[in-house]
C-alpha positions as CSV (number, residue, x, y, z in Angstrom):
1,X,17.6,36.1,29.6
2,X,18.2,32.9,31.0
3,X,15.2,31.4,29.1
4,X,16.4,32.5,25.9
5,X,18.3,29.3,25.6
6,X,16.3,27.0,26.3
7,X,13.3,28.5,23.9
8,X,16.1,28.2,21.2
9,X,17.0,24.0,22.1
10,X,13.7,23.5,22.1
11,X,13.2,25.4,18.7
12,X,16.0,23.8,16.7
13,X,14.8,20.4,17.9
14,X,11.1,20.9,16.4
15,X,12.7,22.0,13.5
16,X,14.7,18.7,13.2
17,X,11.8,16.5,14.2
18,X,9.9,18.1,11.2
19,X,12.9,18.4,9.1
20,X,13.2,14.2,9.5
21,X,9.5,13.7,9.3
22,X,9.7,14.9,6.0
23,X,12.7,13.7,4.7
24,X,11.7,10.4,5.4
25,X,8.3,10.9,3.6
26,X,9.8,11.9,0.8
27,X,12.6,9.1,0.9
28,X,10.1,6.2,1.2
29,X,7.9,7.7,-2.1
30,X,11.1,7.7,-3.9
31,X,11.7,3.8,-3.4
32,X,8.1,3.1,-3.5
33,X,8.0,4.7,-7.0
34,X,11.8,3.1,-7.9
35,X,10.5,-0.1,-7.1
36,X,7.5,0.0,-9.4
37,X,9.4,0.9,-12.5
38,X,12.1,-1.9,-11.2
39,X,9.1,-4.5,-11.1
40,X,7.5,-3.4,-14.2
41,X,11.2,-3.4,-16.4
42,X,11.7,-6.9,-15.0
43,X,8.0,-8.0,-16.0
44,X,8.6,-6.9,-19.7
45,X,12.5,-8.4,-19.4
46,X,11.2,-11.7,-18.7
47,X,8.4,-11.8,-21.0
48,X,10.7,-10.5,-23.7
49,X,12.8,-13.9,-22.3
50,X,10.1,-16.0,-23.0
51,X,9.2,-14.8,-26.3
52,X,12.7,-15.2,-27.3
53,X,12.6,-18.7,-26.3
54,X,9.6,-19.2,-27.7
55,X,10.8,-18.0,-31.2
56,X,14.2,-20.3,-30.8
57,X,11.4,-23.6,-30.7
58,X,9.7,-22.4,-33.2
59,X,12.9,-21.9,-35.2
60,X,14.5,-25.7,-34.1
61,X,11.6,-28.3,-34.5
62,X,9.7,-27.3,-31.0
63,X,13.3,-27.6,-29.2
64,X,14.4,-25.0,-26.6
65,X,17.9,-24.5,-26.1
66,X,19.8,-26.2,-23.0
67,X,22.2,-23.0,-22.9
68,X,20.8,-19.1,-22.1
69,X,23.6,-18.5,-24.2
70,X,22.1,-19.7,-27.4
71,X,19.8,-16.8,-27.9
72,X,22.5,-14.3,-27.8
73,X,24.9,-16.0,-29.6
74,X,23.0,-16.8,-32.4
75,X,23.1,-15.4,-36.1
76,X,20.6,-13.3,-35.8
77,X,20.4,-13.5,-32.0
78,X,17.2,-13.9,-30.3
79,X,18.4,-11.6,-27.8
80,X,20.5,-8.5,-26.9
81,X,22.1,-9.4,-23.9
82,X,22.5,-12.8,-21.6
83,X,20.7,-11.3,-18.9
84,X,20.9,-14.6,-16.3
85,X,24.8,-13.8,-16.5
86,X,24.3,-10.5,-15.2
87,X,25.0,-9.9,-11.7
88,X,21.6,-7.3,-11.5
89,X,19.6,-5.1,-13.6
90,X,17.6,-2.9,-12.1
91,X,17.1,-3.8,-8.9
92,X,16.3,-7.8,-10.1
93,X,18.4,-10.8,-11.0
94,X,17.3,-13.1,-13.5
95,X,18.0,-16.7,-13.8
96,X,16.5,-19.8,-15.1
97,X,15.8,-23.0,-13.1
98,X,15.2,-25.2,-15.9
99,X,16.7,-24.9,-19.4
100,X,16.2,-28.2,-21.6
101,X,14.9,-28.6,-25.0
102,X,11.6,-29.8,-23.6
103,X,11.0,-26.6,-21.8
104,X,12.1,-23.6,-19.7
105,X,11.4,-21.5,-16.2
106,X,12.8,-18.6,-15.5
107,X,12.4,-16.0,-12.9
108,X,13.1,-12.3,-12.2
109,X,13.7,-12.0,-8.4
110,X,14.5,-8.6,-6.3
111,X,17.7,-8.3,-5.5
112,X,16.6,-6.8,-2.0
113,X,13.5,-7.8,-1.4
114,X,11.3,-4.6,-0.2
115,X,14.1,-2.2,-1.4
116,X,14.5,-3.3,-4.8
117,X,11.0,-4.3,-5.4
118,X,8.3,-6.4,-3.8
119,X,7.3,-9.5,-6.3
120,X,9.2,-12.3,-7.7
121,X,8.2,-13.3,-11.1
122,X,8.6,-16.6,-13.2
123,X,7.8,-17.4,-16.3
124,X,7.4,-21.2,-17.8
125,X,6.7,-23.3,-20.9
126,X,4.4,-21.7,-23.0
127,X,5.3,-17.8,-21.8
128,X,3.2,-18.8,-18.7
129,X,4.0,-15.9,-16.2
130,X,3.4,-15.6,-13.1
131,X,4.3,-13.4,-9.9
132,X,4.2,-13.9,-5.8
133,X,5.2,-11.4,-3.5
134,X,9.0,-11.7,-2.5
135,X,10.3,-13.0,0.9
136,X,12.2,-10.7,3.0
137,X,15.0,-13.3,3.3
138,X,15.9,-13.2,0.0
């Protein structure tokens, strides 16, 4: 009878070892497959950037606006939202590093890099887009 206990302990902790095995399988598809759909919505989001910048030269003589704030404020606006004043969207903050009427970049980075996705894109005059894996500092 003494025994009994000890087959128990040992029981319950194979059962939590599995138990925690799995869970954490299942937890890491979950961001895996979050952070794909975060990186792919902030892919289109900054191409749908630069076409709107792209359309505001077109509109004013080759000229790109020196304020994000332009585009949405326009009649009709070139955009829905000012997405570079937004603190995050979906897992990525967006920003731009230049912004002068001779010419733009912009980037989408992960807000936690490895959580909220794995790549940092930028796009530059001309819709020029391009990505780079994200640093684990930022």
């Amino acid at each position: 009878m003494e025994g009994h206990g000890a087959k128990s302990f040992v029981t319950i902790m194979i059962v939590i070892a599995v138990s925690s095995l799995v869970i954490r399988t299942v937890v890491g598809a979950l961001i895996n497959m979050n952070m794909g759909q975060n990186e792919s919505n902030a892919e289109g989001t900054l191409k749908l950037i630069a076409a709107s910048l792209e359309n505001y030269a077109n509109d004013h003589r080759e000229k790109y606006p020196s304020d994000f704030s332009a585009l949405t404020q326009s009649k009709p606006p070139y955009l829905d939202k000012n997405y570079v004043t937004l603190s995050s969207l979906k897992g990525y903050l967006y920003g731009c590093s230049r912004l002068e009427p001779s010419g733009y970049n912009c980037f989408a980075r992960p807000t936690h890099c490895g959580l909220t996705g794995r790549t940092t894109y930028s796009v530059t005059t001309g819709s020029q887009l391009a990505s780079e894996g994200c640093q684990k500092s930022e």
